[in-house]
N, C-alpha and C positions, 0 to 999 in steps of 0.2 A: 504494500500500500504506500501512498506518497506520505514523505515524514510527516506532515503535519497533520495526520487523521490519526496518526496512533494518538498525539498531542492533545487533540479533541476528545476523540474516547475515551481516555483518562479524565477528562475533565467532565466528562457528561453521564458516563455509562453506570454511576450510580442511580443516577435519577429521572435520566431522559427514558420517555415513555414504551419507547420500540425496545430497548435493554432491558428495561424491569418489567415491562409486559412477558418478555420471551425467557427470564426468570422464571417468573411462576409459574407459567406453563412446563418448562422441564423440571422445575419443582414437583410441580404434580402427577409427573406420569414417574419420576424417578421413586417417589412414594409407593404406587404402585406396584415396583418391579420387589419389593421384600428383599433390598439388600440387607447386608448387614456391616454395625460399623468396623469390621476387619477386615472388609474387602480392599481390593488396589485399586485405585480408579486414575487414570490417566487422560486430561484434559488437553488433546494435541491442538497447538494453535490459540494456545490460551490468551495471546494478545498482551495486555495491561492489569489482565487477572480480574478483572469483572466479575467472571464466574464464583471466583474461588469458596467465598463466604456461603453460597450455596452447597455448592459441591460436597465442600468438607465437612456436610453434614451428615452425610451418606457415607463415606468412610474415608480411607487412609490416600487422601490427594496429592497426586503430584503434576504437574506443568510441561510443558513441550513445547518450546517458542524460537523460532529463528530469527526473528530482529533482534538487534541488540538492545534496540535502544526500547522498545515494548519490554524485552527481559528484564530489564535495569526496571521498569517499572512496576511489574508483576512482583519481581522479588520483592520492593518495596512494602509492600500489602503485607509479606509475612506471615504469610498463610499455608504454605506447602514450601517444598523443594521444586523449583524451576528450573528446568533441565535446558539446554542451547541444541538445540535439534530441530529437521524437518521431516518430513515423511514425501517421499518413502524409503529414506535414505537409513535415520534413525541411529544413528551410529552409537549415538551418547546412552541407548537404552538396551542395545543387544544384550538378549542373554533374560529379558525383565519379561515378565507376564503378568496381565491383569485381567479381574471379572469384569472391569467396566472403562470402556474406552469415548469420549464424549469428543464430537467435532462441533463447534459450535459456530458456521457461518464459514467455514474452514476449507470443506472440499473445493469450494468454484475459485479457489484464488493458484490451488494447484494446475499443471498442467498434466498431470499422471493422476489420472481420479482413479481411475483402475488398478495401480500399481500402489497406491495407497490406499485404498480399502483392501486390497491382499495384504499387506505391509497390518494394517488392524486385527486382519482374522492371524497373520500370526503371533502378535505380540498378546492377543486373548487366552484365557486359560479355557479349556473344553466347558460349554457353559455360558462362557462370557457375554456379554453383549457391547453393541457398539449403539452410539445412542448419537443421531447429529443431524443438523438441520442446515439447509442449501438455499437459497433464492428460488422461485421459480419463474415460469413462463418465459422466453427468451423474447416475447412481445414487448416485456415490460423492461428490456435496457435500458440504460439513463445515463449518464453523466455519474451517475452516483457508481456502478457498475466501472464505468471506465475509472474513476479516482481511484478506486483500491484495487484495481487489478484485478480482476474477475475474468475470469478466462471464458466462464459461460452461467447463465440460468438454466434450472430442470424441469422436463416434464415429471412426472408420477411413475409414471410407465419405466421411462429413460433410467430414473434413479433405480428403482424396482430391480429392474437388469442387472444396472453396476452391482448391485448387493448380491443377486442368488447366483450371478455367474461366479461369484468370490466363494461361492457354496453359504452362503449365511442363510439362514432364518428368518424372513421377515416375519415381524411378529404387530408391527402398529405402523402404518405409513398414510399417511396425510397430508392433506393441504391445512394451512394453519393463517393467519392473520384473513380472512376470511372475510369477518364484517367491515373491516376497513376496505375490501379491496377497491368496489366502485371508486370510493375516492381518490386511493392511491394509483389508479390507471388513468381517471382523467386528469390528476396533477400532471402526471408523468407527460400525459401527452399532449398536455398546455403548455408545459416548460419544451416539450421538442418541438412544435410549433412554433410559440412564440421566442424558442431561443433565448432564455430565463436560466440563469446559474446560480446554484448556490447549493450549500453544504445539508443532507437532512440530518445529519447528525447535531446540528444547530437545536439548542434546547428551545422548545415553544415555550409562551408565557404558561405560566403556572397553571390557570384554571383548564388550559386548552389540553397541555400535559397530562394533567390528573384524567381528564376526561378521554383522550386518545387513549391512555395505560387501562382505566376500568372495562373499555371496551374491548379490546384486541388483548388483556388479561382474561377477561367473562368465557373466551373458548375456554379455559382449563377445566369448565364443568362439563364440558361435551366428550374429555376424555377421559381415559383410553376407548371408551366404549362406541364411537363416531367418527366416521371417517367425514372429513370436511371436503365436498366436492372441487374446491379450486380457493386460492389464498395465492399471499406475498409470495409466499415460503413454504416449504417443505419439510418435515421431520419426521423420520422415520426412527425407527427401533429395532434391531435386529440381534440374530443369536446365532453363536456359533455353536455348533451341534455337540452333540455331549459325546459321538463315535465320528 
């Protein structure tokens, strides 16, 4: 991503709406899955460590981040061990195995989506799960897409594939940000039109925030048990087979 958005997200990603919206929703389905807190859980691509405070509430967290200067951030937090590594390379983790493996906005900045979801099924313990969520619709490119380096958005189907050709288990996949979408298509395609720049990571005023977070938060009661027909974004859940 360009250096100034890791900068942002550090500054935002406690409280701006789209962040702690997509919090509670993988709070919710992580509830769900009956870990327990001895499990290893491996947060690849953890950024500035946003996640962290969540995560390591479900058990024994550690970090996976190639910029340096997001590292330097992440560690900051103080929350886990933050490892200097990328997938599907992994060098700094050879050898390590985990029940829970979490990409969080992670895969589309790669260019080996393939070779990094093998790279997950092997660093899983038999059991494991991999738990991460993608952008979708490639309709919906933006400016925002192009700023962090996003190699592409996914269909349902497309991500689907990437998973069971790795031999994984899909077990929960869905479209997600859902109620928001109408708006966020016609934004999208107001600013491609009219040629309008600007950053969405940019905190809205307070009342509008609160209000964007309750809404695009309210799917966490639809899951696991609802598949969402179409959303921002994508999140799937998947398991690597016990033989």
């Amino acid at each position: 991503m360009e250096r100034k958005i890791y900068q942002l997200m550090r500054d935002v990603e406690d409280t701006h709406w789209w962040f702690t919206a997509r919090r509670e929703i993988v709070s919710k389905l992580l509830g769900s899955l009956s870990l327990s807190p001895e499990m290893k859980i491996l947060d690849v691509g953890c950024g500035t460590g946003g996640n962290f405070n969540m995560l390591s509430k479900f058990g024994q967290l550690e970090g996976l981040e190639c910029d340096e200067e997001a590292l330097l951030m992440a560690r900051k937090r103080d929350v886990c061990p933050v490892l200097h590594g990328s997938m599907p390379e992994c060098v700094s983790i050879e050898g390590e195995r985990y029940h829970l493996i979490t990409m969080f906005d992670v895969l589309e900045h790669i260019e080996d989506d393939r070779g990094t979801i093998l790279k997950a099924w092997e660093l899983l313990l038999p059991g494991g799960r991999l738990m991460l969520t993608v952008p979708a619709f490639p309709f919906l490119w933006s400016e925002h897409d192009t700023q962090h380096h996003h190699k592409r958005r996914y269909k349902r189907g497309q991500l689907e594939q990437l998973l069971i050709d790795a031999k994984f288990e899909p077990e929960y996949l869905t479209y997600y940000n859902t109620l928001l979408f109408p708006i966020v298509v016609a934004a999208r395609l107001i600013k491609r039109v009219a040629g309008i720049h600007g950053d969405e990571e940019e905190l809205p005023p307070p009342l509008l925030n609160r209000a964007l977070k309750q809404i695009m938060a309210s799917e966490r009661h639809l899951m696991p048990g609802i598949r969402l027909p179409f959303g921002v974004s994508l999140l799937a859940v998947c398991r690597k087979p016990l033989l």
